[in-house]
VOTOR-729629 format. One record per residue: x, y, z of N, C-alpha, C in turn. Coordinates in steps of 0.02 Angstrom, whole numbers, plus 50000, padded with zeros to 5 digits. Atoms other than C-alpha are relative to their C-alpha. Example, Ala and Ser with C-alpha at 12.3 -4.5 7.8 and 13.67 -1.06 7.14 Angstrom:
% VOTOR-729629
500454994150000506154977550390500455006050000499584994149997506844994750357499615005550037
END
This chain:
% VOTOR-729629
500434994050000500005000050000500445006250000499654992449999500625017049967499605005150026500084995049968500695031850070500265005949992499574991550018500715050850048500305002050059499604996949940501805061650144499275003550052500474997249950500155068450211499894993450050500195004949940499775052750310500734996050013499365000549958501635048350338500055003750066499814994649962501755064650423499444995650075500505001549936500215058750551499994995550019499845007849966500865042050584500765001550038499304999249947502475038250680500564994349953499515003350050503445034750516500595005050021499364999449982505345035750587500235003949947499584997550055505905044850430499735009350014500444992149973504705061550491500535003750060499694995949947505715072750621499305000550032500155000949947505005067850807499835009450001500274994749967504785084950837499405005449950500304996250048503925091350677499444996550018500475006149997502765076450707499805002150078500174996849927502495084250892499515003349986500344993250013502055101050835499484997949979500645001350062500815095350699499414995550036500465004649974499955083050815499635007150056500164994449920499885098650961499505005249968500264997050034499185108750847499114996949963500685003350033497705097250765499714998550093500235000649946497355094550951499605005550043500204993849976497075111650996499445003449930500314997850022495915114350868500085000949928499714999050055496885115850692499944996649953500245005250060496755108550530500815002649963499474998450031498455104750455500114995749932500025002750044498495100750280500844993749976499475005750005499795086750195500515006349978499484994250010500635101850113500455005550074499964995749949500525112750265500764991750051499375006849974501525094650361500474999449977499304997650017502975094350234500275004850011499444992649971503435112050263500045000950065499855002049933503295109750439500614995050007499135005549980504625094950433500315001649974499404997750031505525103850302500255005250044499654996049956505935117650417500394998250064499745003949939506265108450566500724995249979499525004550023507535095550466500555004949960499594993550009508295112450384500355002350048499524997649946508685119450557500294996150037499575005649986509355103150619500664999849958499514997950040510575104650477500575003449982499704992550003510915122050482500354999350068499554998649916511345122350666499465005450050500414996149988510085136150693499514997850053500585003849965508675125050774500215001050075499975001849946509405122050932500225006850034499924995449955509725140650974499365004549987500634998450006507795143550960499725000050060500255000049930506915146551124499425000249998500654999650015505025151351080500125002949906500444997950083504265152350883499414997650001500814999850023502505156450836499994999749944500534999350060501595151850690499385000749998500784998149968499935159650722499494999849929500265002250058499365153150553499304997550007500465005349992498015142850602499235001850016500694996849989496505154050645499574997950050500125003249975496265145150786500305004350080499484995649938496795156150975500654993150020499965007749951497215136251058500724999649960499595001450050498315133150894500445004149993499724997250003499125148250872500675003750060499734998649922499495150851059500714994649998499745004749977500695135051049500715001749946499144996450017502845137751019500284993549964499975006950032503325126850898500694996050015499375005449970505145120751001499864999750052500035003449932504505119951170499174998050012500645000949981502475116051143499955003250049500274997249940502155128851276499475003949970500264996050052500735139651256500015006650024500054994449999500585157351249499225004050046501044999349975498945166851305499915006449995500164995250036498045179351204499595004450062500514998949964497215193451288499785004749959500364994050030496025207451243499584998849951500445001850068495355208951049500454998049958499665001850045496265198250940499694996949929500095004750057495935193350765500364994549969499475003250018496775177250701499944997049949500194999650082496835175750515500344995549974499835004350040497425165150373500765001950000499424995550002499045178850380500284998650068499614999049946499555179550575499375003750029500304998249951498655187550708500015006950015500064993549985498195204850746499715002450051500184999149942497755214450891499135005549954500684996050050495675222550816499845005950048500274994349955495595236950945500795002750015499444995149979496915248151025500454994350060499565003849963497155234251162499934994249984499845007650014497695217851148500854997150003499295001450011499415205651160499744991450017499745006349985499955188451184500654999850073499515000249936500935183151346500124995149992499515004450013502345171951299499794993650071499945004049944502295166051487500434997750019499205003449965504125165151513500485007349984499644991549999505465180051521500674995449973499514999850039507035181451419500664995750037499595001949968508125174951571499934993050019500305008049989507225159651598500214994249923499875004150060507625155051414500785000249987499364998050029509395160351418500215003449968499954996850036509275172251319500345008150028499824993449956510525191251392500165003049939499754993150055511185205951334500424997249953499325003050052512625195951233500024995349970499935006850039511785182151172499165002749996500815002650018509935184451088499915001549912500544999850077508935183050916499525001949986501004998750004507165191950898500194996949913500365000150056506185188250721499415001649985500714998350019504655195150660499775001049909500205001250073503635192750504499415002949997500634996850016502535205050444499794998649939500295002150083501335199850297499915007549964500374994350022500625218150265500515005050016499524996749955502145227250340499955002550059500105000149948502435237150465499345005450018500584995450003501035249450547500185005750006499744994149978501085266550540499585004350070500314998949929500785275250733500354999350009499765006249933501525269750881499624993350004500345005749994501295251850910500714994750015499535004249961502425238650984499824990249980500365004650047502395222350876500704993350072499615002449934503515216151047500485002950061499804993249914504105221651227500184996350052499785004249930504735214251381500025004250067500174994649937504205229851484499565002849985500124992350016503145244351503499925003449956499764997250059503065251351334500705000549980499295002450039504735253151278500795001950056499384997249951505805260351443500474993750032499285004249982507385249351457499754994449986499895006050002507065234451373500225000649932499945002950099506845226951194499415001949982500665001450041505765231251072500125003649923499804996350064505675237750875499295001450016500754995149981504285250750875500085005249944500134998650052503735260150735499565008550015500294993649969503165279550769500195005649937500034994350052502765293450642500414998349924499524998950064503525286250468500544994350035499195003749983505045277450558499904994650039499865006549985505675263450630500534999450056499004998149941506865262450796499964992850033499855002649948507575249450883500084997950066499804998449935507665248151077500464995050026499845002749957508945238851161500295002550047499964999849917508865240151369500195006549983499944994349984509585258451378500305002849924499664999150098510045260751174499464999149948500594998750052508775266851038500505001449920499734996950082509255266250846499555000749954500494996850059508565274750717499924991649945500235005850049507705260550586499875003749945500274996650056507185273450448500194998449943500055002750041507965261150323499764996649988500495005950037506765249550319499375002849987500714997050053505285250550204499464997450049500685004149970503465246750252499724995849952500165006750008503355231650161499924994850022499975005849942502755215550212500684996249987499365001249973504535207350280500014997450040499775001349921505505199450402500555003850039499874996449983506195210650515500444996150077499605001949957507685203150624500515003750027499484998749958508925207950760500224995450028499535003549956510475201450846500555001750017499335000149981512025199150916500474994149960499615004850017513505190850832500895003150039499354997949948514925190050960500844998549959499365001350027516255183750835500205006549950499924995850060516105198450715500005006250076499784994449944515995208650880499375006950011500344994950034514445219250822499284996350017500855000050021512355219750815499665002449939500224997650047511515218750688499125002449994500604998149980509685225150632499905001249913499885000950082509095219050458499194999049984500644999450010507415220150372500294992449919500175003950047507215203250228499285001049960500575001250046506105205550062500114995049972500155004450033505685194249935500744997249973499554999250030507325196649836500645000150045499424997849982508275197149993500255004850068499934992349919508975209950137500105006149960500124993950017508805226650117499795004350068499994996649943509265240850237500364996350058499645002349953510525229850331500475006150035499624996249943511315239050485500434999050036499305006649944512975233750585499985004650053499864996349935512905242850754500724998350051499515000149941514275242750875499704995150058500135004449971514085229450987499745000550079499944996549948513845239751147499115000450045500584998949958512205233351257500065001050071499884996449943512185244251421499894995250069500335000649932511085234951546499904992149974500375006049994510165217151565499485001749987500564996650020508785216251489499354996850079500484998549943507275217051629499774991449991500215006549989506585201051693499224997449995500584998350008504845206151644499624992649936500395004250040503645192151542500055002349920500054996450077503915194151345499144999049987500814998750037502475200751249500195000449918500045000550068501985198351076499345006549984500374996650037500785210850985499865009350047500114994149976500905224151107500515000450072499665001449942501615226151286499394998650062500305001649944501095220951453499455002650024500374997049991499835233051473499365000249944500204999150056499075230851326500035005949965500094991150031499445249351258500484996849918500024999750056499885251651081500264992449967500215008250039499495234851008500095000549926500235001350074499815230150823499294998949994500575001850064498295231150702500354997449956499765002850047499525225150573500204992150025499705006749963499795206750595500754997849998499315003849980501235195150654499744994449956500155004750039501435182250531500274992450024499575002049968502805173950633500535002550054499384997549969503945177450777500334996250053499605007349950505375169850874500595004250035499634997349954506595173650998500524994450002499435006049993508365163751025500545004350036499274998449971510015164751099500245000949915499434999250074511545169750955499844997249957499695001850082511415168950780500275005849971499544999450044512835172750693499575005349930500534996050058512305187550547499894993249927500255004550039512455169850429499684996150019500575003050017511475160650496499315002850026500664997850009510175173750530499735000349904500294997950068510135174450347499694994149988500435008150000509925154850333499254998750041500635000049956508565157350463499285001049968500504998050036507635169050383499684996349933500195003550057507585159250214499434995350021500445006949984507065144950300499185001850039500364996549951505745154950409499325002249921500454996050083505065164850220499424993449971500325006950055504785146450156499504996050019500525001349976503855140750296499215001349992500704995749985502575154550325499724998949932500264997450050502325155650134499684992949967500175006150022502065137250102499384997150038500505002249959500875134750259499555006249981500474994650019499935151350204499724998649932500114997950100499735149549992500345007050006500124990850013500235168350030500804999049964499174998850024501985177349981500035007250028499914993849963502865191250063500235002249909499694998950061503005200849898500475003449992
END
């Protein structure tokens, strides 16, 4: 008898990556419907960052694909779940906050994952880009006083890390993936926006983070308070210890191919 990869994937055929085969089960459990297509690109990413090296310095990633809160809530390397509050919409694209308040609460803080001033990875994937306002598409405090966050205000684009703000006003408002990090061998931070074709508006900062970042609960779509919440959705986002500026680039690829394969969409 022959079998498609769609019902490989949902059996406990040894040739599937154990953990792709996790996710995909955690997910139809909580409410989700994961197609056979949608299951290969799930194990293709997972068997990519096994490869790459990348995978294992992953701490929380969302794919809030699923239109589903239960489904979307859940981190696709540690099955933990998240927990939406306020007015959220959760679309075929990623998840949006439909009022002024709203966020997601990770339910774990940056220190608990290992993640400090000298070793971390954000990622974010906007389908529609970014929004224009104030709005906080992630935070680990208070609105933006001494932590992390990329925040978007009048036209521009800034950075925050812990006591250090940089101007972003090279990146476009296209939909993108929009990454920061640290790479301790090159000695430097970087802060890079990915289109279709590529990076664009890459930034090398000086390597120089002041403080620790606060021990406060990460937030997704807004901050802790719920105050200026994305309306624009999150298509994806993830947090890690160090990657290297190559293999944030490998990341991202692999990250583009996911979202766009489990969506039909395309970041154009």
């Amino acid at each position: 008898m022959n079998y498609s990869l769609s019902n490989m994937l949902s059996s406990n055929a040894s040739g599937i990556d154990p953990d792709a085969r996790a996710y995909i089960a955690a997910v139809v459990a909580a409410g989700g419907t994961v197609s056979g297509t949608q299951k290969n690109a799930i194990n293709t990413f997972y068997e990519t960052g096994k490869t790459d090296g990348w995978y294992s310095s992953l701490k929380r990633i969302y794919l809030p694909i699923w239109a589903v809160a239960a489904a979307n809530a859940i981190c696709m390397k540690s099955l933990t779940s998240g927990t939406f509050n306020g007015s959220i919409l959760h679309e075929a694209k990623g998840v949006r906050a439909s009022s002024t308040f709203g966020n997601m609460n990770t339910n774990t803080n940056l220190g608990s994952l290992g993640i400090t001033k000298d070793s971390y990875h954000f990622a974010l994937l906007l389908p529609e880009g970014a929004e224009e306002g104030f709005s906080l598409p992630f935070s680990v405090n208070d609105l933006y006083v001494n932590g992390i966050s990329i925040f978007w205000n009048d036209g521009f684009s800034f950075l925050r890390i812990t006591n250090r703000v940089f101007s972003g006003s090279f990146l476009t408002n296209l939909p993108s993936i929009i990454t920061t990090g640290n790479d301790s061998v090159a000695g430097n931070l970087y802060f890079k926006e990915r289109l279709s074709n590529g990076f664009e508006g890459v930034e090398t900062l000086d390597g120089i983070v002041g403080t620790a970042f606060p021990s406060n609960n990460l937030f997704i779509l807004g901050d802790s308070g719920q105050q200026a919440s994305m309306g624009a959705p999150i298509g994806a986002f993830s947090v890690s210890t160090e990657f290297s500026s190559a293999q944030d680039t490998a990341y991202t690829a692999a990250l583009k191919t996911l979202w766009e394969t489990t969506t039909g969409l395309t970041l154009p």
